[in-house]
N, C-alpha and C positions, 0 to 999 in steps of 0.2 A: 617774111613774117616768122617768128620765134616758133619753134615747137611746143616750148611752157604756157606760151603768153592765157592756157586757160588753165594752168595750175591753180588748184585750189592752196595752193602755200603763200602766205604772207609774211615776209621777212619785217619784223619789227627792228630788234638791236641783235648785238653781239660784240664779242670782244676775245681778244688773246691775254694770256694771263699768264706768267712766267713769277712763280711766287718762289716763296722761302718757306723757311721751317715751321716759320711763325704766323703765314698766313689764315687769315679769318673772312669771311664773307658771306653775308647773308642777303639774298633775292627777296622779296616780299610775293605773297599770293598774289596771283593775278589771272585773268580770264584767259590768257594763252598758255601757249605749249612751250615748255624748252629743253633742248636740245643739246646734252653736253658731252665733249668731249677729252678723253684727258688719253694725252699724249706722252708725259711722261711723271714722275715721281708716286709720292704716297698723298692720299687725299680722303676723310671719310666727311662722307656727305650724310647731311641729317632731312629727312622730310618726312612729315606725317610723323613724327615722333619716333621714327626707325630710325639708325644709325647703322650706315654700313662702309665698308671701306671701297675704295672706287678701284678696278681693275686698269691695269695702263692697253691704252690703246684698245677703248672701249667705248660704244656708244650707250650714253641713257637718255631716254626722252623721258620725261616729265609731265604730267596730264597738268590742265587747268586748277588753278584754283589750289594749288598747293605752297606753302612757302617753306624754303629750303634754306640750306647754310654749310659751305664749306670750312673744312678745319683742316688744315695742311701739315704735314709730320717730316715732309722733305722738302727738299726743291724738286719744281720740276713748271711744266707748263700742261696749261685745261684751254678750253677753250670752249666758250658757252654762246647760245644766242635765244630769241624767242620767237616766236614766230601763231600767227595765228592758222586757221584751216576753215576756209570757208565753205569748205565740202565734206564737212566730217564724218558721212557715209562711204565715203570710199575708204575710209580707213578704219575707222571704229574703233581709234588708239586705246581707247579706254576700257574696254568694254571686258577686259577679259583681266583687267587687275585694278589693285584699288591705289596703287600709290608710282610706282614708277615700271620700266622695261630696261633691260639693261641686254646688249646685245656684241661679241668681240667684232672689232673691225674686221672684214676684209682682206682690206689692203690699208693698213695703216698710212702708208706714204701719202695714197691719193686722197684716204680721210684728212690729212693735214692740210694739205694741197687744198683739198676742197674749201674749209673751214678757213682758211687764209683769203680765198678770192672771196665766200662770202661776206667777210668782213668789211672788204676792199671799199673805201664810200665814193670809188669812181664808176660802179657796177650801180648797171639803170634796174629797176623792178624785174622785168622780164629775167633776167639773165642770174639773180638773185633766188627766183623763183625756181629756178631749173635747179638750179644748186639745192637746195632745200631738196628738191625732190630725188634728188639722188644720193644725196645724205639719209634720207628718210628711206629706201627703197629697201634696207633689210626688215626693218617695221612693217613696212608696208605687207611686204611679204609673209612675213607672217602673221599678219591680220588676216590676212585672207588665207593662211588655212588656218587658223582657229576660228574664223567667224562660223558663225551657225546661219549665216544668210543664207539661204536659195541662190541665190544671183552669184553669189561671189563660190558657192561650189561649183554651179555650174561652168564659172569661169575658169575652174581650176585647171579643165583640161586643157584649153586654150593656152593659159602661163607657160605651163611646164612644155608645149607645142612649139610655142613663140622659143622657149628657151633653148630647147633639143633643136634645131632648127637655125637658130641666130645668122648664120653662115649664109644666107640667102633672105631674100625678103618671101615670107611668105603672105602669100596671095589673101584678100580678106572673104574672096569666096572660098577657099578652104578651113581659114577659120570658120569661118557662119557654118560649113557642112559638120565641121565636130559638134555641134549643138544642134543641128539639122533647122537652122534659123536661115529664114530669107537674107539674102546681102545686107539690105539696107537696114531690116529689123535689127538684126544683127550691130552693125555700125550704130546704130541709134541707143540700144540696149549697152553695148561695151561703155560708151562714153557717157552717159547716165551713171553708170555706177562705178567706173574709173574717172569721172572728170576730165578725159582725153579720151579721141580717138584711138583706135586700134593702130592706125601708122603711127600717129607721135608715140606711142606704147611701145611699139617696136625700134623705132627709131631713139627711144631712149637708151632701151636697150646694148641696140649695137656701139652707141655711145661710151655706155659704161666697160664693155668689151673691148674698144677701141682703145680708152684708157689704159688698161689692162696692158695689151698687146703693145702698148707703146712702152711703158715702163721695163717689158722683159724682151724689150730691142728689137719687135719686131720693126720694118721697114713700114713707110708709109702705101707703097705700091702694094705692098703683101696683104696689109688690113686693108685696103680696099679692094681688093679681090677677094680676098677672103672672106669679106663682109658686104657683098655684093653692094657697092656703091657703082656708079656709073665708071668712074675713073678716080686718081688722085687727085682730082681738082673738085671734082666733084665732095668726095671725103674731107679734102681741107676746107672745104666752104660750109660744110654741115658742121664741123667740130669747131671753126671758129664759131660761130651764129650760138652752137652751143656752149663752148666752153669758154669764149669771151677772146680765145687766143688760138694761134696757130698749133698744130701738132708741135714744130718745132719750139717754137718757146713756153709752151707747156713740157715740152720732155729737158727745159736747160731750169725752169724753175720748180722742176721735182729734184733734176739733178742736186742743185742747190738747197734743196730744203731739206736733203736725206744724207745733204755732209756732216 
């Protein structure tokens, strides 16, 4: 069973876009989210009647209900998709601006990386859906500290726990003790207002870490120790399920997409 399969992310379309000097394109408003990314050149994007110029290797997500249009001054390549949220309390993308979020990647390589398998139209729902949510996880995060929810401060200590901590699983009767919350309250409460469990939460996590540590060479044997998997068999059978592909041919198609 997928770790995603109860992600509230719904992958509608998406596309890669490798344009010119003289490219033009305009989205129409629609009830979903989208999600763009621009990877390389010059590009000012118009929405809500703002005009601003887009940063390279930058994410902006896009709230509902807005109609946009790209003007392109170089070459270069963007990369966009939409996607709906059928959980829109765990995030509350909107709630703290009126028109878009714009956020620097990361790890640019793995945003490219990522945005390339979303596309891919041989990737079933489940596995689409995982992507979204770790594309989305710098948003995420900070929605939850800007929210003024109850729930979501309270979780805050837990986050930053899960994070300091990665290097091991930790237990979810320690989590429930930082909130002094029964086990199962607990477990009941997280996944209410995260849309996943507390494991798939952390299991995301080490995921996106895993990622990480493979781009800057670490050994497969090493991130699974160090990321407390049972073994490397173990580790490769969680990052394929999750990442659609093996450690190795995920670290031969970064290599290739960062020539």
């Amino acid at each position: 069973m997928n770790f995603y399969q109860n992600s509230p992310f719904t992958f509608l379309e998406g596309s890669q876009i490798n344009f010119d000097s003289s490219w033009i394109k305009e989205l129409e408003s629609s009830s979903s989210y989208k999600l763009i990314y621009l990877n390389e050149g010059e590009i000012t994007l118009s929405v809500s009647g703002n005009s601003i110029p887009l940063k390279k290797r930058s994410l902006y997500l896009i709230p509902p209900n807005q109609a946009i249009s790209f003007h392109s001054q170089s070459t270069g390549e963007i990369f966009h998709c939409s996607f709906e949220c059928s959980f829109p309390k765990q995030l509350d993308l909107c709630a703290h601006r009126k028109s878009f979020e714009s956020l620097p990647s990361e790890n640019p390589v793995f945003s490219r990386e990522l945005f390339n398998r979303l596309i891919n139209p041989d990737l079933d729902d489940y596995e689409r859906s995982s992507i979204l949510q770790l594309l989305l996880y710098p948003f995420i995060k900070q929605s939850q500290r800007k929210s003024q929810s109850k729930a979501f401060h309270r979780l805050q200590v837990v986050f930053n726990y899960i994070d300091k901590n990665i290097n091991y699983s930790p237990r979810i009767e320690d989590l429930a003790k930082l909130l002094d919350l029964d086990k199962n309250y607990f477990s009941s409460f997280f996944r209410k207002n995260m849309g996943v469990s507390p494991g798939q939460y952390i299991q995301q996590r080490k995921i996106l870490v895993a990622c990480t540590m493979l781009q800057n060479h670490s050994s497969v044997s090493k991130i699974s120790k160090e990321l407390d998997f049972y073994d490397t068999a173990h580790f490769c059978h969680i990052f394929k399920k999750e990442m659609g592909e093996t450690p190795k041919n995920y670290l031969k198609r970064i290599n290739v997409s960062s020539k």
